[in-house]
MARRONU-280687 format. One record per atom (N, C-alpha, C): residue in one letter; y negated, z negated, x. Coordinates in steps of 0.2 Angstrom, whole numbers, plus 5000, padded with zeros to 4 digits. Atoms other than C-alpha are relative to their C-alpha. Example, Ala and Ser with C-alpha at 12.3 -4.5 7.8 and 13.67 -1.06 7.14 Angstrom:
A500650005004;A502249615062;A499450005004;S500650014996;S500549645068;S499549974996;
***
This chain:
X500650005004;X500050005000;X499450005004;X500850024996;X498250035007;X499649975000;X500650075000;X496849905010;X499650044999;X500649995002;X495449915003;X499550005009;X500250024995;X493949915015;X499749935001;X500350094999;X493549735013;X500349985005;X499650045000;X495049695018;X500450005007;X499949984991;X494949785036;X500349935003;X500150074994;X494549605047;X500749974999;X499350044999;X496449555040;X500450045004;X499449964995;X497349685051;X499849965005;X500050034991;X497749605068;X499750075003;X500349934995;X496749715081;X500950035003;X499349964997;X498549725090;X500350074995;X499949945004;X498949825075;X499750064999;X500249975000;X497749915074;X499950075007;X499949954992;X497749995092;X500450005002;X499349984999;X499549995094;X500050084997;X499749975005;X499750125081;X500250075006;X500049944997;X499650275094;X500849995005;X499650014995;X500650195107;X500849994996;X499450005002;X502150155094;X500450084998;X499849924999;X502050355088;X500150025004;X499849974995;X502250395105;X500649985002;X499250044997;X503850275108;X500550054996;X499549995003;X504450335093;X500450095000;X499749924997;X504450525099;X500649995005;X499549994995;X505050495115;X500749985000;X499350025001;X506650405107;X500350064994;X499749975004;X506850555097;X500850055004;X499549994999;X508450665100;X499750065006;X500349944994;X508050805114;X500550055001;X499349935001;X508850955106;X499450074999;X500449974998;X508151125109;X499750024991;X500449985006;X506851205097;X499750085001;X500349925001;X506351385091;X499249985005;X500849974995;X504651455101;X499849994993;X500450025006;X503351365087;X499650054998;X500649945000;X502251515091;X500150044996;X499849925004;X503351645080;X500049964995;X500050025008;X503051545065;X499450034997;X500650005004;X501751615054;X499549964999;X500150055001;X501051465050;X499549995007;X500250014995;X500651435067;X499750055005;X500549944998;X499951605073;X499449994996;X500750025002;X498651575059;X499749965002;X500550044995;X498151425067;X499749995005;X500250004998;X498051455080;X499650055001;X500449955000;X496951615077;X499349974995;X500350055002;X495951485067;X499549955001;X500250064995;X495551345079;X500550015006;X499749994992;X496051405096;X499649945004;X500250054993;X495851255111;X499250035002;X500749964998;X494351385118;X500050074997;X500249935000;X493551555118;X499550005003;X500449974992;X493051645132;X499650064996;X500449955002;X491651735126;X499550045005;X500550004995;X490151825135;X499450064996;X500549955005;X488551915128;X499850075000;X500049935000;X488352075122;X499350024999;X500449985002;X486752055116;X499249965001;X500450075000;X485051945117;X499250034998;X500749985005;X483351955106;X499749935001;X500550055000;X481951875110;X499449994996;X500450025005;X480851775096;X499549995001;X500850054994;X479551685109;X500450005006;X499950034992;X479551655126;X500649925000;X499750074999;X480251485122;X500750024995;X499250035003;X481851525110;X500150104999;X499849945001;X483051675109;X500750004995;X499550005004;X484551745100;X500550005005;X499349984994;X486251775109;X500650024994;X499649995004;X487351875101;X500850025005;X499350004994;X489251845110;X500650034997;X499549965003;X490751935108;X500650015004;X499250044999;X492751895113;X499950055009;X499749994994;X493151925132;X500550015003;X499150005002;X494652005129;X500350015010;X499950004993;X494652025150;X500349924999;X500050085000;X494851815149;X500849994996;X499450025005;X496051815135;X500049994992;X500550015005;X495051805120;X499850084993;X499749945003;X495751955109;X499450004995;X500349985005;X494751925093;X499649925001;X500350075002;X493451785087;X500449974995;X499850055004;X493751635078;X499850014993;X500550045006;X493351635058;X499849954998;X500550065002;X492051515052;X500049994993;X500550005010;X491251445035;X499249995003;X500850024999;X489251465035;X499949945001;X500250074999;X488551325042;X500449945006;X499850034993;X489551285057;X499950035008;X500549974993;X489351285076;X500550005005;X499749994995;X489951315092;X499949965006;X500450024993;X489951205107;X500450015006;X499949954994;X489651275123;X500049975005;X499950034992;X490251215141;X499650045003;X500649964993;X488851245154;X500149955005;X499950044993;X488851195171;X499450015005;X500650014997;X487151155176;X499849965006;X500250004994;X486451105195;X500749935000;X499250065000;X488450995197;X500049974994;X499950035004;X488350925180;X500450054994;X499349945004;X489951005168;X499649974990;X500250025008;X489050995149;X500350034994;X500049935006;X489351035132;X499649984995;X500550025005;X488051065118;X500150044993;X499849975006;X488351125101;X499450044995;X500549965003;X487351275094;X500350024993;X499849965007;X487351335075;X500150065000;X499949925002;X487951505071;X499650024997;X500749975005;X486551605063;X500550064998;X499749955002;X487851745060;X500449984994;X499450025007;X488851765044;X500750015002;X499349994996;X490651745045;X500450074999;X499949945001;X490951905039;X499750065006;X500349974995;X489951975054;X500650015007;X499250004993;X491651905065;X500550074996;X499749955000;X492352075058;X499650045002;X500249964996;X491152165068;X499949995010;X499850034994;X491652065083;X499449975002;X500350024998;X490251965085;X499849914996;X500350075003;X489451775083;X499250005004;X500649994997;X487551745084;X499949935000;X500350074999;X486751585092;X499250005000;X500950014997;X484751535095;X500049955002;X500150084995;X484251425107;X499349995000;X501050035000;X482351335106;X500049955006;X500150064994;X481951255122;X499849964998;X500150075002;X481751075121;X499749975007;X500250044995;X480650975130;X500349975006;X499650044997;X481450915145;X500850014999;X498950005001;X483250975139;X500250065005;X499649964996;X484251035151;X500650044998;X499449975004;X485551135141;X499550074999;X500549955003;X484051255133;X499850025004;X500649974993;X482951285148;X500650035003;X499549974998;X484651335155;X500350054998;X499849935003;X485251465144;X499650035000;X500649935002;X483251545140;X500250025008;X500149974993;X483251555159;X500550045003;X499550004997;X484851595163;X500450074999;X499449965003;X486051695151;X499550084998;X500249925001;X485951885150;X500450054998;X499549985002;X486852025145;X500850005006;X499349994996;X488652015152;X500049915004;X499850084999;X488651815153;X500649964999;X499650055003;X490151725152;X500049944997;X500150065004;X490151595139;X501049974998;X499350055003;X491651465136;X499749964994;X500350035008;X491551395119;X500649974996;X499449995005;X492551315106;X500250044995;X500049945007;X493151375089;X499549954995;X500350025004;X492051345075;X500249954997;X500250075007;X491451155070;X499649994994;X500450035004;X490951055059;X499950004992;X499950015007;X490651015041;X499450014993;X500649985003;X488951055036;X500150084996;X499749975005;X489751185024;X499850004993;X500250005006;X489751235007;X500349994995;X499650015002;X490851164996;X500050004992;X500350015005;X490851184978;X500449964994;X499550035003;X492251064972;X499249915000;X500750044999;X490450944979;X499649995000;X500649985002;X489051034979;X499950024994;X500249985004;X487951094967;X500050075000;X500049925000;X487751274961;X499350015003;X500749994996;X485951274969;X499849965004;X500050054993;X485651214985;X499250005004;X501050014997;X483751164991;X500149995007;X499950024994;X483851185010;X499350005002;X500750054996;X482351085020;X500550045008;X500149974995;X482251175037;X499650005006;X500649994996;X481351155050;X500050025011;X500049954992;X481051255070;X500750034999;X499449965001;X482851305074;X500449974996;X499450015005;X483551225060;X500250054996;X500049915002;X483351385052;X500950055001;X499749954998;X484651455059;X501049994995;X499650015006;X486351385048;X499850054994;X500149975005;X485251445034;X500250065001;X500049954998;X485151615040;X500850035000;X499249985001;X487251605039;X500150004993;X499950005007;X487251555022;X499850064996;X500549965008;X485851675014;X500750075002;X499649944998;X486951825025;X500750004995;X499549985003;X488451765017;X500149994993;X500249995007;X487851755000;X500150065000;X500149945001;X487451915003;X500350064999;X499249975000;X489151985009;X500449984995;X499650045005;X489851884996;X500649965001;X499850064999;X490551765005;X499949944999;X500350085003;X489751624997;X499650004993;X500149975005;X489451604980;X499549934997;X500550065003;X487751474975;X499550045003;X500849974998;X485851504975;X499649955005;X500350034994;X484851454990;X499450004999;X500750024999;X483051374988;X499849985007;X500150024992;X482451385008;X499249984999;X500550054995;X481051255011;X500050005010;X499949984993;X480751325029;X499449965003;X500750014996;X479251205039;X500050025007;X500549964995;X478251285054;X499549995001;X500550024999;X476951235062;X499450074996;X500349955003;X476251415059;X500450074999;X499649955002;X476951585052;X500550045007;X499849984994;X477151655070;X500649965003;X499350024997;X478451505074;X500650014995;X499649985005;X479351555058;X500650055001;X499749954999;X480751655064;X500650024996;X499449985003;X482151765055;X499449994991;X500449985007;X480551785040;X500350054996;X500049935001;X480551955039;X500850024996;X499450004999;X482451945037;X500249994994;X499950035006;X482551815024;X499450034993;X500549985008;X481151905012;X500750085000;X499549965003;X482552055013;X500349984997;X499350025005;X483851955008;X499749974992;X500250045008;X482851874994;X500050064995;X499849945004;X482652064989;X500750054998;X499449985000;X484452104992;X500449964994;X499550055003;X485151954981;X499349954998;X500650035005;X483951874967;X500249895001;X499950084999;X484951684972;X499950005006;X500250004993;X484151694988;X499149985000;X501150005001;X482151624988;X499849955007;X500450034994;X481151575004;X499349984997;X500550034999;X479751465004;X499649985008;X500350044994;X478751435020;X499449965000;X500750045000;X477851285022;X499549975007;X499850014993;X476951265036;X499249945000;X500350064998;X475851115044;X499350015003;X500650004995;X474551175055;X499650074998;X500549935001;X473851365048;X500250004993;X500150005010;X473251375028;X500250095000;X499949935000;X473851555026;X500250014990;X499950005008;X474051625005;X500850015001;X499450035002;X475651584998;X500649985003;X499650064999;X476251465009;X499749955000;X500050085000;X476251285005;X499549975006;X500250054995;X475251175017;X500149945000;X499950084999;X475851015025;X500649995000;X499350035000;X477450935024;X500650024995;X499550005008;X479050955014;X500249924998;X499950065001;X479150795007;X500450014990;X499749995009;X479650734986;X499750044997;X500249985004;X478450804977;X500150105000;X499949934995;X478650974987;X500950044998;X499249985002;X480650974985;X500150024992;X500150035007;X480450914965;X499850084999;X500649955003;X479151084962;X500450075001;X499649924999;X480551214969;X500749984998;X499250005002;X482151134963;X500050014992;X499949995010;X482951164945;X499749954998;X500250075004;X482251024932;X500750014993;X499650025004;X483751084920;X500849995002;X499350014998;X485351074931;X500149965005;X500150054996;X486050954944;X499750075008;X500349984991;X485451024965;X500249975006;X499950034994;X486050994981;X499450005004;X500449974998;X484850974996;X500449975007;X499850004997;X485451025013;X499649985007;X500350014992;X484550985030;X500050005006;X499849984994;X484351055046;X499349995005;X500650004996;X483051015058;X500049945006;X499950054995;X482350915072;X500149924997;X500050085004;X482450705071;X499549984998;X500850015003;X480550695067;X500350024990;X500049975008;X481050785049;X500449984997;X499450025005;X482550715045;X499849905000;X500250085003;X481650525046;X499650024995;X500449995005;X480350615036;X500249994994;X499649935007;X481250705023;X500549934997;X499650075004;X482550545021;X499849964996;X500150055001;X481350435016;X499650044992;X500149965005;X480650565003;X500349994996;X499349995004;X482350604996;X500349924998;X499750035002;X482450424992;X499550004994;X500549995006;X481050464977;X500450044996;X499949955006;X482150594969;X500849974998;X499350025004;X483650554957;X500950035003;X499349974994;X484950624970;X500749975000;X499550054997;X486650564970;X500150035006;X499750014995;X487350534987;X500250055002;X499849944998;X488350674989;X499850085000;X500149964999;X487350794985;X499350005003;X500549984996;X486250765001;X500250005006;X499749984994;X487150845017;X499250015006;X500449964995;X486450845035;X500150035004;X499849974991;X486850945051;X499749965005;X500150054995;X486950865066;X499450055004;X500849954998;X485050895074;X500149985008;X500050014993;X485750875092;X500149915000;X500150084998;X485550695104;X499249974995;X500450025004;X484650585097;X499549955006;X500650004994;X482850525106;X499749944996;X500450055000;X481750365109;X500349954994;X499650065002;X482850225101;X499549964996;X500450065000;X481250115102;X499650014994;X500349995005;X480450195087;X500449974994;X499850025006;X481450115075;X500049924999;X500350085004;X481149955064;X500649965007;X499350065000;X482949865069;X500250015008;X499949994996;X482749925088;X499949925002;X500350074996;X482549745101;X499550005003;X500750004997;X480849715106;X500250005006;X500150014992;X481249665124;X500750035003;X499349964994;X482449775134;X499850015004;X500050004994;X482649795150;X500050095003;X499949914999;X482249985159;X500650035000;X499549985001;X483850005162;X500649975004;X499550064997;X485649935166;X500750035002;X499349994996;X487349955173;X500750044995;X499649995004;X488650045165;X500850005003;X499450014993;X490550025172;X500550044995;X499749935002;X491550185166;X500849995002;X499149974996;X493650185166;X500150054995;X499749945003;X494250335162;X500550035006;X499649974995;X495850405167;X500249985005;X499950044993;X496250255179;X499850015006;X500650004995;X494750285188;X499549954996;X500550045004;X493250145186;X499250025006;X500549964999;X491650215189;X499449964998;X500750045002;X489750115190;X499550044999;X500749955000;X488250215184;X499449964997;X500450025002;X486750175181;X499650074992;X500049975007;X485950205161;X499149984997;X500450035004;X484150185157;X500049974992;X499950015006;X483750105140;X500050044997;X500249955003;X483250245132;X500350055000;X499449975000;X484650355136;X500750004999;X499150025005;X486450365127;X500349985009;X499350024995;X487950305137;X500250075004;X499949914998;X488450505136;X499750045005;X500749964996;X486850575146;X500249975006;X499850044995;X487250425158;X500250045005;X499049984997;X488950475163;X499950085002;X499949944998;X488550655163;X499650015005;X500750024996;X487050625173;X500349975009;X499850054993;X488150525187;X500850065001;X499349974999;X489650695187;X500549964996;X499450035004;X490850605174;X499950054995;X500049955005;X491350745164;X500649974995;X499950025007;X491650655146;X500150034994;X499949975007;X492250715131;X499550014993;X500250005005;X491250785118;X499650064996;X500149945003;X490750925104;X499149984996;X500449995003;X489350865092;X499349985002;X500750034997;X488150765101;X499949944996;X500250045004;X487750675086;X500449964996;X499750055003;X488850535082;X500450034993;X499449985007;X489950635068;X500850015002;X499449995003;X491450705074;X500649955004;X499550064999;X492150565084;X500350025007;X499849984996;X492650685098;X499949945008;X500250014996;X491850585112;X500349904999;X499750065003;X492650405103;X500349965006;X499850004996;X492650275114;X500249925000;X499950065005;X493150085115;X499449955008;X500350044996;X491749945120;X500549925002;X499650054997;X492449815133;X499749965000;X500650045000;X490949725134;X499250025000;X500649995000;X489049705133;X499950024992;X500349995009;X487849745118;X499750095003;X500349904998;X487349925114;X499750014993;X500450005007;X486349985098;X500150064998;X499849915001;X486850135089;X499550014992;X500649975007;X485450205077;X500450024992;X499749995005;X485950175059;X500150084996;X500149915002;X485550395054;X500750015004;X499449964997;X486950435067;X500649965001;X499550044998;X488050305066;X500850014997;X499649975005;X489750405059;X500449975002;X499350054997;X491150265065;X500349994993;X499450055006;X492450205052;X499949945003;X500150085000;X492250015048;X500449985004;X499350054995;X493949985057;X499550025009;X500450004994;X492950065072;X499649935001;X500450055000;X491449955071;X500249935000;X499850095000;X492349785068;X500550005006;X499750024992;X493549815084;X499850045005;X500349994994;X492349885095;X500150095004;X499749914996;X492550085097;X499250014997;X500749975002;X490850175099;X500250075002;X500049944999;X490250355100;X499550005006;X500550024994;X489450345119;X499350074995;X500649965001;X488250525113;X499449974995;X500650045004;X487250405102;X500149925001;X499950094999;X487550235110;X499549975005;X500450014995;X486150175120;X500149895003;X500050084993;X486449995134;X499449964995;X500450055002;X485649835127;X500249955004;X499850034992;X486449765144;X500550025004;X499449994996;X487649775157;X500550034995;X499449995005;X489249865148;X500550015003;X499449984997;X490849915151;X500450044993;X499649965003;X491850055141;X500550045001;X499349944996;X493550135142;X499850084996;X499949925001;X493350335139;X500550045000;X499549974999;X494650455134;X500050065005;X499849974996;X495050575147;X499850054995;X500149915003;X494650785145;X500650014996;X499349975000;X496150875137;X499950055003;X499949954995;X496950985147;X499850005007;
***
């Protein structure tokens, strides 16, 4: 019978983290009689042309929107091994292994192509440099046509599901959050997806507004398609000025049917727009976010510690290796590690898919309530996601080793 969630704190921890270890005993006492090649089962050739380990990809193509963000349009490296792309659902991303000045990273970019586009052998990304980010500033400058790229298969869950969602879906947008939408409206289009899309797009000005021109097509192409661009810093005719906030969301959603409202943007807009979306009569599940990358300055939040120290010691075993790096406050445990050559496990950045799951041995750490996607049995025996776990003193954590 299964426990409730109350009723977690009654499992013994032993219990709890045995569980792996006893599945493993119980294999290896299995019987050790030979087995067909798993790969000629149907079953198992679709998955794996599905969610392949990797894809070696490299670019065929690259368009540039500004000086600061471009497109990249990559396509299977059949030289590598990498026959066909992965299919997707709009609204999922890709994360990409880079190997910037000795540091092995990986960062997770949205698909802006429809998945129907993967029958013309291609997937499309956009990168927006970021301040200080060393992932961005490395691909604008870097990658060009005949780049090899290592990638996964498409993540993630910011999808569209209509057993969930609503039949109308209000997506709040902002710089490159843009570019999920962009898979959606395409796969409306092609008729791979079947709900009307209200795009709240914010921009500082029309000029940073990218993939416009695009999206007033498709709103021509397919009448469930409508763009609004609101933008903050230039009064221009028939767009909005100032924020997307409640009253703004309210004025373009339906008032006779329920709405979903979707969100993709930096961390500025998702504290904004949250607190918004707590004025409209929304149930719960129909308000999805995308993961808007790492997560920045800690210290701006109400529930953060007034008095921390610049920065403190972090003691890393991974793999029966133990490793001391140093972490300022204001930097995840993740950055740390990667920062000091420890190549750490991890896809979304943003505390959702668990990939980077790690367990703390000691010290305090403060993990920002927005990204904090741990199960409760996590959180009561002590397993964090280092990409959003920032030092609140000396620490100590065990990390799962790479695969493969």
């Amino acid at each position: 019978m299964s426990r409730k969630t109350s009723d977690i704190g009654s499992i013994p921890r032993g219990d709890f983290v045995s569980v792996l270890t006893d599945r493993l005993s119980a294999i290896g006492a299995s019987v050790d009689a030979p087995v067909r090649d798993l790969s000629t089962y149907p079953a198992n050739r679709l998955a794996a042309k599905l969610h392949p380990h990797v894809q070696f990809l490299k670019v065929k193509e690259t368009v540039e929107h500004s000086p600061d963000m471009k497109s990249y349009l990559l396509e299977a490296d059949k030289a590598k091994g990498t026959r066909e792309l992965a299919w997707f659902s709009a609204g999922q991303y890709l994360s990409v292994a880079l190997s910037v000045g000795g540091q092995r990273l990986c960062r997770p970019y949205s698909i802006a192509s429809a998945p129907g586009d993967t029958r013309e052998g291609v997937y499309r990304i956009t990168v927006k440099r970021v301040e200080g980010g060393l992932a961005s500033g490395y691909i604008l400058d870097n990658w060009a046509v005949g780049t090899e790229v290592t990638a996964s298969a498409p993540l993630g869950e910011f999808t569209y599901e209509p057993l969930r969602d609503a039949k109308t879906v209000v997506g709040v947008a902002g710089g490159s959050g843009i570019t999920p939408f962009r898979s959606f409206a395409r796969a409306i289009v092609q008729g791979d997806e079947d709900f009307s899309l209200i795009l709240l797009y914010g921009s500082r000005t029309m000029e940073d507004a990218v993939f416009t021109d695009e999206f007033k097509a498709m709103t021509k192409a397919d009448p469930r398609i409508k763009i609004v661009n609101v933008l903050s810093e230039e009064k221009k005719r028939g767009c909005p000025f100032g924020f997307i906030d409640a009253k703004r969301i309210r004025h373009y959603a339906p008032t006779d049917e329920p709405y979903s409202v979707f969100l993709c943007g930096p961390q500025a807009m998702y504290s904004f727009v949250d607190k918004e979306l707590e004025k409209l009569p929304l149930r719960r599940k129909f308000i999805r976010h995308e993961l808007f990358g790492e997560y920045f300055h800690p210290e701006k939040n109400e529930d953060y510690p007034k008095e921390v120290a610049e920065s403190y010691r972090v003691t890393v075993r991974m793999n029966g290796t133990v490793q001391t790096v140093d972490c300022p406050s204001d930097t995840t445990l993740l950055r740390a590690m990667e920062a000091a050559g420890i190549l750490a496990p991890s896809d979304c950045r943003s505390g959702r898919c668990g990939w980077c799951r790690s367990q703390l041995i000691s010290g305090d750490v403060y993990v920002p309530a927005s990204v904090d996607g741990r199960r409760e049995a996590d959180k009561l025996y002590g397993y964090i996601h280092p990409c959003c776990t920032f030092p609140l003193s000396d620490v100590e954590i065990e990390v799962p080793p790479m695969p493969g």
